[in-house]
Biotite code that builds the C-alpha atoms (Angstrom):
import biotite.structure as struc

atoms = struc.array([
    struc.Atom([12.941, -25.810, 10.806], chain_id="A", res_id=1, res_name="UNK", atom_name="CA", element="C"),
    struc.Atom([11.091, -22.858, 10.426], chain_id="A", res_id=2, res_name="UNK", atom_name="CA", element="C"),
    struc.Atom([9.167, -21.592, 7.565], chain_id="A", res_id=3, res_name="UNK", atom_name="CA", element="C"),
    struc.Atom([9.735, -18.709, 4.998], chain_id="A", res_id=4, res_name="UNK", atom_name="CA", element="C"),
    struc.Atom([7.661, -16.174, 4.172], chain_id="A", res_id=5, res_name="UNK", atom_name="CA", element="C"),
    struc.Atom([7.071, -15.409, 1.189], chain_id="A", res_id=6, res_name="UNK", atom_name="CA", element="C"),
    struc.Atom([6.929, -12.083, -0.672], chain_id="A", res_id=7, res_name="UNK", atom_name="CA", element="C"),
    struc.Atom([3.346, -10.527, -0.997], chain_id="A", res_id=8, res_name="UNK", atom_name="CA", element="C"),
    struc.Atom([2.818, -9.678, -5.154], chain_id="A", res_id=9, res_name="UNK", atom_name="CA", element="C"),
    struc.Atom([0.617, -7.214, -5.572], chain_id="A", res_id=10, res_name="UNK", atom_name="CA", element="C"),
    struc.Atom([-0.931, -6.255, -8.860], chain_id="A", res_id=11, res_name="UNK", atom_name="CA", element="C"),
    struc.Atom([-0.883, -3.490, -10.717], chain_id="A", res_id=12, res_name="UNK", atom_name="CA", element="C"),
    struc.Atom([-4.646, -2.536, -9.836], chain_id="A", res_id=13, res_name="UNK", atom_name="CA", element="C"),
    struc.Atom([-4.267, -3.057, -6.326], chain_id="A", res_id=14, res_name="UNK", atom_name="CA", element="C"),
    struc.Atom([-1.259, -0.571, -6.124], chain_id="A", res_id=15, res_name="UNK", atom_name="CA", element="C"),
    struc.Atom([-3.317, 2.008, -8.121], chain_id="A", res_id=16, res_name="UNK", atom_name="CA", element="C"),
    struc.Atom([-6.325, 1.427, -5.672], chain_id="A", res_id=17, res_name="UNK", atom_name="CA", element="C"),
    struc.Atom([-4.188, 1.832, -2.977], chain_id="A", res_id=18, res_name="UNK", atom_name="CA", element="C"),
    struc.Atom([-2.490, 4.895, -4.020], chain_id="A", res_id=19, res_name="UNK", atom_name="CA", element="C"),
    struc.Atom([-5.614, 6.743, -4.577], chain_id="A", res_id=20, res_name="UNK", atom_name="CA", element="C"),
    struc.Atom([-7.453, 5.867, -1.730], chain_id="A", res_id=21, res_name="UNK", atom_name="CA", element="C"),
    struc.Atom([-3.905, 7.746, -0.078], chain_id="A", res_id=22, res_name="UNK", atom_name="CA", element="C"),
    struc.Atom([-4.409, 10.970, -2.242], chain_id="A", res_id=23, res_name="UNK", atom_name="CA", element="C"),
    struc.Atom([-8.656, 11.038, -1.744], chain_id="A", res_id=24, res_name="UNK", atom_name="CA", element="C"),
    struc.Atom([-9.115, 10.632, 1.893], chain_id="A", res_id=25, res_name="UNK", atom_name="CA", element="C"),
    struc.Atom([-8.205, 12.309, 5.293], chain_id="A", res_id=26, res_name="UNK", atom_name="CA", element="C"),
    struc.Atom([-7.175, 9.101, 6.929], chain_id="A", res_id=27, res_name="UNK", atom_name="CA", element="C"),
    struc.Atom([-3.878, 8.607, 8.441], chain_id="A", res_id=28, res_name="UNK", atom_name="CA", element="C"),
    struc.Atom([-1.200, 6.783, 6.892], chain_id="A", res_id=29, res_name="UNK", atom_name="CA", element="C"),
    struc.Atom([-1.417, 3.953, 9.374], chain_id="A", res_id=30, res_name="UNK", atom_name="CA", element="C"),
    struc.Atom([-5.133, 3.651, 9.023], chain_id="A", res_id=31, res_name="UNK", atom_name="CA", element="C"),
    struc.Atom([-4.715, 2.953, 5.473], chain_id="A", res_id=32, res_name="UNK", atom_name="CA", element="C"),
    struc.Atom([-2.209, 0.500, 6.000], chain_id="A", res_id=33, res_name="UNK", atom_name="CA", element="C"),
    struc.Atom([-4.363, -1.318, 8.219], chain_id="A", res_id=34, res_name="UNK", atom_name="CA", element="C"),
    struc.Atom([-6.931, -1.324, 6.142], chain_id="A", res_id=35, res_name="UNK", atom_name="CA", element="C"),
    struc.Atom([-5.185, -2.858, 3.079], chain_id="A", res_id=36, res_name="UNK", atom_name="CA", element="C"),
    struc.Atom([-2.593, -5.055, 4.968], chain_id="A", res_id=37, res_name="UNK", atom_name="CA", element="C"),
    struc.Atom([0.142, -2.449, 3.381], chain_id="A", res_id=38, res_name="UNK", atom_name="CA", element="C"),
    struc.Atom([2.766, -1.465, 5.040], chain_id="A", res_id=39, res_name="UNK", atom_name="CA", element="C"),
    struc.Atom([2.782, 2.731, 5.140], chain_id="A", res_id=40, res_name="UNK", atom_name="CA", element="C"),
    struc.Atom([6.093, 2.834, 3.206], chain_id="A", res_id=41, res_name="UNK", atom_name="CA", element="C"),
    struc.Atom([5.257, 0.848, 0.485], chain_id="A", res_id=42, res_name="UNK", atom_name="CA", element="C"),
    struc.Atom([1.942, 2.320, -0.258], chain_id="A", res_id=43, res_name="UNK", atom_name="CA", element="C"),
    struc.Atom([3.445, 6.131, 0.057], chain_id="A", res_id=44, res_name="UNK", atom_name="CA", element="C"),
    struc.Atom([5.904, 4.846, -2.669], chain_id="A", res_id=45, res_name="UNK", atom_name="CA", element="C"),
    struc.Atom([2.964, 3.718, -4.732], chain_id="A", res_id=46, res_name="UNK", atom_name="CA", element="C"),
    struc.Atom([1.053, 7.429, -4.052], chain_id="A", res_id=47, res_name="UNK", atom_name="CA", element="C"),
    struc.Atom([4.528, 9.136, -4.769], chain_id="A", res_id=48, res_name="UNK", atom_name="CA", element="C"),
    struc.Atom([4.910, 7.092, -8.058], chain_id="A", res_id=49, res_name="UNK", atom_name="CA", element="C"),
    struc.Atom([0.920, 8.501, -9.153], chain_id="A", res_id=50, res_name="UNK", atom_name="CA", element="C"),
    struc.Atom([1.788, 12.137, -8.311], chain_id="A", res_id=51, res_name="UNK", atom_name="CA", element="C"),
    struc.Atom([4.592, 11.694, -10.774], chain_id="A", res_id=52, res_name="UNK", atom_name="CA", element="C"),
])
């Protein structure tokens, strides 16, 4: 049988130090996700969600 992945949790401190590393520099969406192991949508929720 194959095996499940599970779910990634990230904390709260994590998501903030993602989110402003989004709003600070001139990198490109996908170059932040590759450098944090995000995937672009989730972190631009977590950016979106600090602009608020």
């Amino acid at each position: 049988m194959s095996e499940t992945k599970k779910r990634k949790v990230h904390t709260a401190e994590y998501k903030a130090k993602v989110g402003l590393e989004a709003l600070r520099s001139g990198k490109t969406i996908n170059q932040i996700g590759q450098e944090f192991d995000v995937h672009p949508v989730q972190f631009c929720q977590w950016k979106k969600a600090i602009q608020e």
